[in-house]
C-alpha positions in Angstrom: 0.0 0.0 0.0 1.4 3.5 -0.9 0.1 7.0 0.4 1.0 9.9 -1.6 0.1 13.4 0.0 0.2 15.4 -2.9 -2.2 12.7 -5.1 -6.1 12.6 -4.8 -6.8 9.0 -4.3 -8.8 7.0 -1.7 -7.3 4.4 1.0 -7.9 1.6 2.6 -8.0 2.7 6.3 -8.2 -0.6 7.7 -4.6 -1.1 5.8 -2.9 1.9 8.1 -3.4 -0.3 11.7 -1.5 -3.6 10.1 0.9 -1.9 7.8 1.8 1.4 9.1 1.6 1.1 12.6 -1.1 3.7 13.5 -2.9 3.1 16.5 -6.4 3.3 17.2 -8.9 5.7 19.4 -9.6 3.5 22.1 -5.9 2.6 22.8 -2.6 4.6 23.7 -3.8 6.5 27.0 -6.5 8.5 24.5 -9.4 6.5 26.6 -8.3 8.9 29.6 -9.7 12.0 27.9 -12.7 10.5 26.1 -15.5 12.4 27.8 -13.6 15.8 26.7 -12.8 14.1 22.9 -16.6 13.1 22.5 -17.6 17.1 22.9 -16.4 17.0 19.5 -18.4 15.9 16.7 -14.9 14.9 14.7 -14.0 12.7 17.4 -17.5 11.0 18.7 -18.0 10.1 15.1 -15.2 8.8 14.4 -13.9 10.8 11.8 -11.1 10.8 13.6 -10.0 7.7 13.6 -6.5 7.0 14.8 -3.6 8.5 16.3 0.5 8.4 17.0 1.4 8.9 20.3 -1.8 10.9 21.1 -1.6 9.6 24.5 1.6 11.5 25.5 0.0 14.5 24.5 -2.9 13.6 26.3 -0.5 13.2 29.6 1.4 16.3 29.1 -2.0 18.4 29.5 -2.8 16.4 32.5 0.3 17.2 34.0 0.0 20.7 33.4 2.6 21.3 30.9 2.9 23.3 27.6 1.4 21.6 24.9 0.9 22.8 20.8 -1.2 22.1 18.1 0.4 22.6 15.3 -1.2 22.6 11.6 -1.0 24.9 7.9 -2.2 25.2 4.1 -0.8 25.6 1.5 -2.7 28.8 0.3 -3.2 28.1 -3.0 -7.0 29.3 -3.1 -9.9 29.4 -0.9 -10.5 27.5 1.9 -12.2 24.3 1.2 -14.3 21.3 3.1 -11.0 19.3 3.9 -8.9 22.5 4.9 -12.3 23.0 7.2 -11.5 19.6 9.1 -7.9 20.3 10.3 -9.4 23.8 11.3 -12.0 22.6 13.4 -9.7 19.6 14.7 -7.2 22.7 15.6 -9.1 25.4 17.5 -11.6 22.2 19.1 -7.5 21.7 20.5 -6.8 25.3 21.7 -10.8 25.6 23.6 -10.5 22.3 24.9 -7.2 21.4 26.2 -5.6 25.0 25.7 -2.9 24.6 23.8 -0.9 27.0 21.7 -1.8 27.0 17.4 0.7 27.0 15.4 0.0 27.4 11.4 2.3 27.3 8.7 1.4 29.2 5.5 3.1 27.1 3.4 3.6 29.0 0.8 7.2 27.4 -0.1 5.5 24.3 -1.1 2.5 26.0 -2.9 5.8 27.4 -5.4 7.0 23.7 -5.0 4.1 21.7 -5.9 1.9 24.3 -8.3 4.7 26.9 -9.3 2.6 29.5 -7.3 4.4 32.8 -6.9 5.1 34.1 -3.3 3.1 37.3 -4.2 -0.1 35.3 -4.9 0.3 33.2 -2.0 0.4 35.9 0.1 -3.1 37.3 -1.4 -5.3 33.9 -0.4 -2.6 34.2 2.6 -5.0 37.0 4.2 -8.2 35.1 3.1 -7.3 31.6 4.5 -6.4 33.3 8.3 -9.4 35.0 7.9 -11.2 31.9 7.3 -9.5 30.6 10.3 -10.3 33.1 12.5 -13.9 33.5 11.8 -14.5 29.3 12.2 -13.3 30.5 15.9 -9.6 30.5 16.4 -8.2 32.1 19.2 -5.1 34.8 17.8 -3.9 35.5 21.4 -3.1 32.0 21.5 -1.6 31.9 17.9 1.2 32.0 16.0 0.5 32.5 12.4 3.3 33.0 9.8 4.3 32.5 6.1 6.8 29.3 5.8 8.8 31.9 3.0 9.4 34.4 5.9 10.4 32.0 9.0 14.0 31.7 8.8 14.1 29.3 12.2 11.8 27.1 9.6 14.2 27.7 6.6 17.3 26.9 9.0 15.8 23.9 10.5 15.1 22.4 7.0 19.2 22.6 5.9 20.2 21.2 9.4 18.0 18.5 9.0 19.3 17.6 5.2 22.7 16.9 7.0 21.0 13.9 8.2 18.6 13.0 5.2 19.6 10.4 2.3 18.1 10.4 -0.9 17.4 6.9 -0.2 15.0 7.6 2.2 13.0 10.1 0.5 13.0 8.4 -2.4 11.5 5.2 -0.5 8.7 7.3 1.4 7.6 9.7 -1.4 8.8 7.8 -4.5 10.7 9.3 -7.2 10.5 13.5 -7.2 11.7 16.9 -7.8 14.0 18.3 -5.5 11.7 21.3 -5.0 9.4 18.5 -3.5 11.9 17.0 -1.4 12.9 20.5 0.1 9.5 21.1 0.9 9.0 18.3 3.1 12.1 19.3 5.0 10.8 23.0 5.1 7.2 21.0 6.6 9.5 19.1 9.6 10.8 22.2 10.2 7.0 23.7 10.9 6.3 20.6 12.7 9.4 21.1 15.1 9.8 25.0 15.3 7.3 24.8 18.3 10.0 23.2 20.5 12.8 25.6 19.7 14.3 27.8 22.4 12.4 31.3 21.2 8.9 29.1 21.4 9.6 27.5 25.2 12.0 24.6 24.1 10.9 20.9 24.3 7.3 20.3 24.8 4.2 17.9 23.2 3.2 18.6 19.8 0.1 17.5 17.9 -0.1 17.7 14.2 -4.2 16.5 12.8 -3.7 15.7 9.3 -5.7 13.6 6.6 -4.7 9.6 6.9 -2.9 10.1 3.0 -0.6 13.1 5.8 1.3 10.3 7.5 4.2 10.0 5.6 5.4 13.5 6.5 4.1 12.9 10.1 6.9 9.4 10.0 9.1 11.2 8.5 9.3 14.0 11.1 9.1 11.5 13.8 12.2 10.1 12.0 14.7 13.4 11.9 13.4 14.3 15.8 14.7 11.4 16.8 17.8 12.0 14.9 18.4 15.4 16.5 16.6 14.9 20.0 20.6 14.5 21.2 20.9 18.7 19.9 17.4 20.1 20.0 16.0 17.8 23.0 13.3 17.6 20.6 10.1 14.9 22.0 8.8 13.1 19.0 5.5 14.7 17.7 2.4 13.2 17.7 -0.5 12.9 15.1 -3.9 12.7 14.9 -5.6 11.2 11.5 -9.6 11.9 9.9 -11.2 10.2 7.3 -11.0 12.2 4.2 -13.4 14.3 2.9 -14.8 13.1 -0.2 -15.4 14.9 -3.3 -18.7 16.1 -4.4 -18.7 13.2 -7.1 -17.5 11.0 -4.6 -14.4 9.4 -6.5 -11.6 10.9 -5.2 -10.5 13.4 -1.8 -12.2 16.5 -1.5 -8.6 19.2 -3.6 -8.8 22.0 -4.7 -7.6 20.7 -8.2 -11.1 19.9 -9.0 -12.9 23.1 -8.5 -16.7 21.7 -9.4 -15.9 18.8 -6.9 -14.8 20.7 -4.2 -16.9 22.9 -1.7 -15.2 26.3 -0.4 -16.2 28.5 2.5 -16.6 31.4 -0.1 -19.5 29.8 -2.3 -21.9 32.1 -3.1 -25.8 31.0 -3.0 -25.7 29.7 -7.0 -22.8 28.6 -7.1 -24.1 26.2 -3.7 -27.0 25.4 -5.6 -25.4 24.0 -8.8 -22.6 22.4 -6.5 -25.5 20.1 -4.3 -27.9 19.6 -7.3 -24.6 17.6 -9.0 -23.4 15.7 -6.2 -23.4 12.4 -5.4 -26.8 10.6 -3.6 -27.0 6.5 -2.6 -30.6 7.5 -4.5 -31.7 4.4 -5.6 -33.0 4.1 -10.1 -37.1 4.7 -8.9 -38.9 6.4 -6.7 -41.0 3.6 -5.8 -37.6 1.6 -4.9 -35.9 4.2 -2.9 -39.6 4.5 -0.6 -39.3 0.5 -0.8 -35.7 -0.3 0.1 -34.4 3.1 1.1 -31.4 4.6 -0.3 -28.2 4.1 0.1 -26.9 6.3 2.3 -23.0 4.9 2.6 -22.9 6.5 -1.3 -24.3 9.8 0.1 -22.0 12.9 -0.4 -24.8 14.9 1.0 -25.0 12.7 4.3 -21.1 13.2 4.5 -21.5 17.2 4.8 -24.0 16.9 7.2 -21.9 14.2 9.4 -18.7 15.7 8.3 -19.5 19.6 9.1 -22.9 20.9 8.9 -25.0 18.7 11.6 -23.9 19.7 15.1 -26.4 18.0 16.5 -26.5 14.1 16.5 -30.2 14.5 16.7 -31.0 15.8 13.5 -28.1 13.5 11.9 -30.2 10.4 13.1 -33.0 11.3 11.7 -31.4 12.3 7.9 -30.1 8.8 8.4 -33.5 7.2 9.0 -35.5 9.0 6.7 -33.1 8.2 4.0 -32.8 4.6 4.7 -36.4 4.2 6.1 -37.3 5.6 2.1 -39.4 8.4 3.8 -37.4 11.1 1.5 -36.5 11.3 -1.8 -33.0 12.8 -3.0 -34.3 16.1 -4.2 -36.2 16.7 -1.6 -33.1 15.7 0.7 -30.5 17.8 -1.3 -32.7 20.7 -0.8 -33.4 20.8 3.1 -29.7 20.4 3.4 -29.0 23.2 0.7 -30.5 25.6 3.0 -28.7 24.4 6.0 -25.3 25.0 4.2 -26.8 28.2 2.5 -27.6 29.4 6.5 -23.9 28.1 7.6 -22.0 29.6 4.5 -23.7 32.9 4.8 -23.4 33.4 9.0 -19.5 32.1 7.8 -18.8 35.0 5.6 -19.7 37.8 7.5 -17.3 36.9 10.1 -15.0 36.4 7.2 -15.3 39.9 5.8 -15.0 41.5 9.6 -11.6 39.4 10.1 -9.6 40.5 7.1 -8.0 43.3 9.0 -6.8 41.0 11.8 -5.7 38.6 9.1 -3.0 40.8 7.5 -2.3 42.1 10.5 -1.4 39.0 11.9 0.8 38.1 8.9 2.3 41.4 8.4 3.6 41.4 12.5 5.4 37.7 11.8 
């Protein structure tokens, strides 16, 4: 089984436990702070659905000492559906356990991976933090900043080539550029500048990330190991979701695929046409979807109201039964959810517009 973080395919998560060594939930010392977990809908779900070393994390905040969640984007438009998962994931992480946010805009690898100029990436820069902030980050508790512009990040990344073989790279990402390979030596130093003298030193770090994420999260693990002996670094820890599909359903939610992908800037139309093309478990008839229910395992829709939209488990249960029990029809589905995303989208985008300011300012003081 390979995982490629930069490709668009689908995996078999049952593969990651046996062959890549992630652990699950319910194991590791993450059982200890299950009630807490469970007040979000990420975790009680189980879209969240395994972890490394989440447990020490879990027993630094116990013990009272400094712990980080540390995340980014690469800023190469607007913030979509799976962008919205680490989001949540991150600031559920700063209310709940109150740790420190870290968040890389990785603009480096946006020139890397899509020839993106810096200048561009530093326009959706100011749009992305402002997304963040208005889906509820804290920015007293932040630390916000362009990858192009850290230099501990930049100087991290050489130190750690001194220790790097093309070997390895070569047998965790497969053949690439060197522009790639720099950028994933410019992402382990984001994932370590947390524990650097000018941030506190040493200290537990967790970095959520899609399951297809995990070979940067290994490979990170890898080089702190390597320079725990100069840094005193602890090994970071990782939490994985289930990705988001896309809105056809065949591949994870990228922004590569801009009809297939949902963003947090879609007006009202563009919603509509989005939802009326996505993906149902609606069965050929009406008379067999009332007979055998549809099948709701195919349902994009259901996945944006389990993924994001449906805080309630309530009103999640009963889109479940009325799709399976055949009480409802797709269209008539797609369009009570349509205005339940219309509500959330709108509400989203007037906190957007009032946190620009504090968006560039936050970028401009880095």
């Amino acid at each position: 089984m390979e995982m490629d973080p930069w490709g668009s395919e689908l995996v078999d998560y049952s593969k990651l436990f046996s062959e890549f060594g992630m652990q699950r939930m319910d194991e590791g010392g993450v059982e200890k702070a299950v009630q807490i977990l469970n007040r979000s809908r990420l975790f009680r779900r189980g879209i969240i659905f395994a972890h490394r070393d989440f447990g020490k994390f879990i027993g630094d905040w116990e013990n009272g000492k400094p712990i980080v969640a540390m995340s980014g984007i690469k800023p190469t438009g607007e913030f979509h559906l799976g962008s919205k998962l680490t989001a949540d994931e991150l600031i559920f992480m700063q209310k709940s356990f109150g740790a420190k946010i870290f968040y890389s805009v990785a603009d480096l690898e946006a020139y890397a991976d899509n020839g993106q100029a810096l200048s561009e990436s530093n326009k959706n820069a100011v749009l992305n933090v402002a997304d963040l902030l208005a889906l509820g980050l804290d920015p007293k508790n932040a630390h916000v900043y362009r990858q192009s512009e850290k230099k501990e990040v930049l100087r991290l990344a050489n130190l750690f080539a001194r220790k790097t073989t093309m070997a390895t790279l070569k047998a965790i990402y497969g053949e690439r550029g060197i522009a790639i390979y720099l950028s994933v030596l410019n992402q382990a130093g984001d994932i370590l500048l947390p524990q650097l003298p000018e941030f506190g030193g040493p200290k537990s770090v967790v970095v959520p990330v899609g399951a297809d994420q995990d070979p940067h999260i290994r490979f990170t693990r890898d080089i702190a190991q390597k320079f725990e002996e100069e840094f005193g670094f602890k090994v970071p820890c990782a939490t994985f979701h289930k990705f988001f599909r896309s809105l056809n359903g065949e591949t994870k939610m990228s922004k590569r695929d801009q009809m297939n992908v949902m963003t947090l800037s879609d007006d009202e139309g563009m919603l509509k046409k989005k939802i009326a093309n996505a993906l149902t478990g609606g069965r050929a008839t009406a008379e067999e979807q009332k007979k055998l229910g549809g099948e709701i395992s195919k349902c994009v829709i259901y996945e944006l109201m389990l993924f994001h939209f449906y805080e309630d488990d309530s009103e999640l249960k009963k889109m479940h039964e009325d799709c399976t029990g055949g009480k409802i029809l797709c269209g008539e589905c797609k369009k009570m959810r349509l205005e339940a995303i219309s509500r959330w989208l709108k509400a989203h985008q007037e906190k957007k517009k009032k946190n620009i300011t504090k968006a560039e300012s936050m970028l401009t003081d880095d």
